[in-house]
C-alpha positions in Angstrom: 35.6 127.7 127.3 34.8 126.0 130.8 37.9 123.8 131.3 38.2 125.9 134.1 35.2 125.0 135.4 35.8 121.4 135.1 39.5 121.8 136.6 38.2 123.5 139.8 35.1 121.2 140.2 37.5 117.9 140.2 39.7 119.9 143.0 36.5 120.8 145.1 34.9 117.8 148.2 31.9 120.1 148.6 28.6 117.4 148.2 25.2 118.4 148.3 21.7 116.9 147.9 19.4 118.5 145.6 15.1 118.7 145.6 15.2 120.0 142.4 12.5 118.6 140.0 14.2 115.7 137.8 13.1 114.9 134.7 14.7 111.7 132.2 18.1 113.7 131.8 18.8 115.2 135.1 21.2 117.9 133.5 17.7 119.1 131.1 15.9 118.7 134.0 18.0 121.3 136.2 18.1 123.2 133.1 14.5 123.7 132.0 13.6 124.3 136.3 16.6 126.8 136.9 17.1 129.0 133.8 14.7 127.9 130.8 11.3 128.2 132.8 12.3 131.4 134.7 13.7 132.8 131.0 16.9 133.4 132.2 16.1 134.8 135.6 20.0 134.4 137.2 18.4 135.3 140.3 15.9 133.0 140.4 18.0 130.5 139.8 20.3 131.0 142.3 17.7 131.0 145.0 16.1 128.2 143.5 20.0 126.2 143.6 20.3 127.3 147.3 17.1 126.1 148.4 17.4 122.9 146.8 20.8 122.5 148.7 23.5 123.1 146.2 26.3 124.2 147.0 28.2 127.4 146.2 31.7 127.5 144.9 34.1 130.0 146.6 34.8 133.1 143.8 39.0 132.8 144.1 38.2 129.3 142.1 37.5 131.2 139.2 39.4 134.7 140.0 41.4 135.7 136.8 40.9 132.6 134.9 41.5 134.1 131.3 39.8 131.0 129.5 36.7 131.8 132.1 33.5 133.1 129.5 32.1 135.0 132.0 32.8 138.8 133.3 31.1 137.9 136.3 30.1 134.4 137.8 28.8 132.4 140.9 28.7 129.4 140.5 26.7 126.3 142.3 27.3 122.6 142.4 25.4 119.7 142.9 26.9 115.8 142.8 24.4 113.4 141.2 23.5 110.2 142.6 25.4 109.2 139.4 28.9 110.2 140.2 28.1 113.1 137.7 28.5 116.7 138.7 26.0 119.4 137.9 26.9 123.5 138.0 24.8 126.2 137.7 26.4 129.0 137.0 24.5 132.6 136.9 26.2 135.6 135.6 27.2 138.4 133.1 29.5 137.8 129.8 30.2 140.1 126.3 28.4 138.7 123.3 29.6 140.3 120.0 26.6 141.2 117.3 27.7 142.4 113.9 31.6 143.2 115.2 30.0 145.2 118.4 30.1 143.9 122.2 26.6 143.4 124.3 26.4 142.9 127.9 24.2 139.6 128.4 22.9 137.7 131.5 23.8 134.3 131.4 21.8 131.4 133.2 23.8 128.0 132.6 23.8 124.9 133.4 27.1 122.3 132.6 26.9 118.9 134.0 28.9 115.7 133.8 31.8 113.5 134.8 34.6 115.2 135.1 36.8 112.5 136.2 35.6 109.5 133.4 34.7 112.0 131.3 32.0 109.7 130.1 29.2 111.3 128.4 26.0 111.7 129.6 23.0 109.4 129.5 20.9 110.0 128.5 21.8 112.8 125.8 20.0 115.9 127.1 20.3 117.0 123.7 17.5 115.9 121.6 15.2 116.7 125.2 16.3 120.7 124.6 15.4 120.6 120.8 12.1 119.3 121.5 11.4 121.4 124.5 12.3 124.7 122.5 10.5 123.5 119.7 12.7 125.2 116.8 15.5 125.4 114.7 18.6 125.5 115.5 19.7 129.3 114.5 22.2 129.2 111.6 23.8 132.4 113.1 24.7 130.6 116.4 26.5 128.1 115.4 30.5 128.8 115.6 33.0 128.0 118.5 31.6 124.4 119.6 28.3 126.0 120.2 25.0 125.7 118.6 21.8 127.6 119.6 18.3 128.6 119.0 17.8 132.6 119.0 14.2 134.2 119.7 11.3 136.9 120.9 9.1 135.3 123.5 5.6 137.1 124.6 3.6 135.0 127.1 4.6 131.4 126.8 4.8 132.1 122.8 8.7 131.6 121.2 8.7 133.2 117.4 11.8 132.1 116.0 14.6 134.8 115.1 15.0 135.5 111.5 17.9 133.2 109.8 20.9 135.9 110.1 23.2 137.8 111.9 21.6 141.0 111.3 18.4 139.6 112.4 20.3 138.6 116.0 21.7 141.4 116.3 18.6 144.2 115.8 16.7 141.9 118.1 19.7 141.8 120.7 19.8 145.5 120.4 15.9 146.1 121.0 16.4 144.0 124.3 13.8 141.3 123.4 16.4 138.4 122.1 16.5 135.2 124.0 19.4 132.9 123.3 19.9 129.2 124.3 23.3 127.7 123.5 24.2 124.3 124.1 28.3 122.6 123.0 28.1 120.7 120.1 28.1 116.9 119.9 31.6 116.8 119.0 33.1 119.4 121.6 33.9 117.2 124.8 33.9 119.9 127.0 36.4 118.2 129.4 33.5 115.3 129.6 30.4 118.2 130.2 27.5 118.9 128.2 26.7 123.0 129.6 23.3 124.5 128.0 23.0 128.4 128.3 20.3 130.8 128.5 21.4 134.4 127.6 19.2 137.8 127.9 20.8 141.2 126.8 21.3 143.1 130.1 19.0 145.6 130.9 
């Protein structure tokens, strides 16, 4: 799914320094600030990357990549102090619900390193399930991906009810809110990426 994301990174000498809040998992932390606390606000995020000092990938990187998930994509980087590489990528992709396609906005962040392909420390995993504060949605688990699914009014999340259908009449009302992050066992070229989707209005 973003192999070619990883390829392209590793090919790329663009550095930059970032002012971004930082929390104990640097990739949550860029997460949570960029996408999660604006609810998926691509355009927020980007000024918000841009300010901070990270670095825009040039679009031909990404032109006509058939294993690319996104219809449209611009895409930010930022190296770590660790050696690790963090993108934030803000766009549009085609989510299917009950065998029909939705347009959705995508906030994501994908971080790692792509050369050792070590995994991240520490796990930015269990930080997301506690900061969502819900199950993980049984519907939105396929294709390496796991993810929570629900309506939020205010700073208040209610949970999606446990099925497709459910998904998909919320998706189609406008007021579902996805986060998907690759599963434990998906390596992701070395890159743990965490999603924020909206459908697009």
């Amino acid at each position: 799914m973003v192999r070619f994301l990883a390829a392209s990174v590793a090919a790329l000498s663009l550095m930059a320094t970032s002012a971004v809040a930082q929390e104990q998992s640097a990739l949550f932390g860029h997460f949570k600030t960029l996408c999660g606390e604006g609810q998926g606000d691509g355009a927020r995020a980007l000024t918000m990357g841009r300010s901070a000092g990270w670095a825009e990938i040039p679009g031909d990187a990404f032109a006509g990549d058939p294993d690319s998930p996104f219809d449209t994509v611009t895409v930010l980087m930022n190296a770590e102090d660790d050696g690790a590489i963090s993108l934030l990528m803000v766009g549009t992709a085609t989510q299917s619900f009950e065998e029909a396609g939705l347009a959705m906005n995508v906030c994501a962040v994908m971080g790692g390193n792509f050369e050792t392909k070590a995994p991240l420390t520490p796990d930015p995993r269990p930080l997301l399930r506690q900061w969502v504060g819900m199950d993980m949605h049984r519907a939105l688990t396929q294709d390496g991906m796991a993810g929570y699914a629900f309506s939020q009014q205010g700073g208040v999340r209610t949970p999606v009810r446990p099925s497709d259908a459910a998904v998909a009449q919320s998706a189609y009302l406008g007021n579902l809110h996805m986060i998907l992050i690759n599963d434990e066992s998906d390596e992701f070229d070395g890159g743990t990426m965490m999603m924020y989707m909206r459908p697009k209005q």
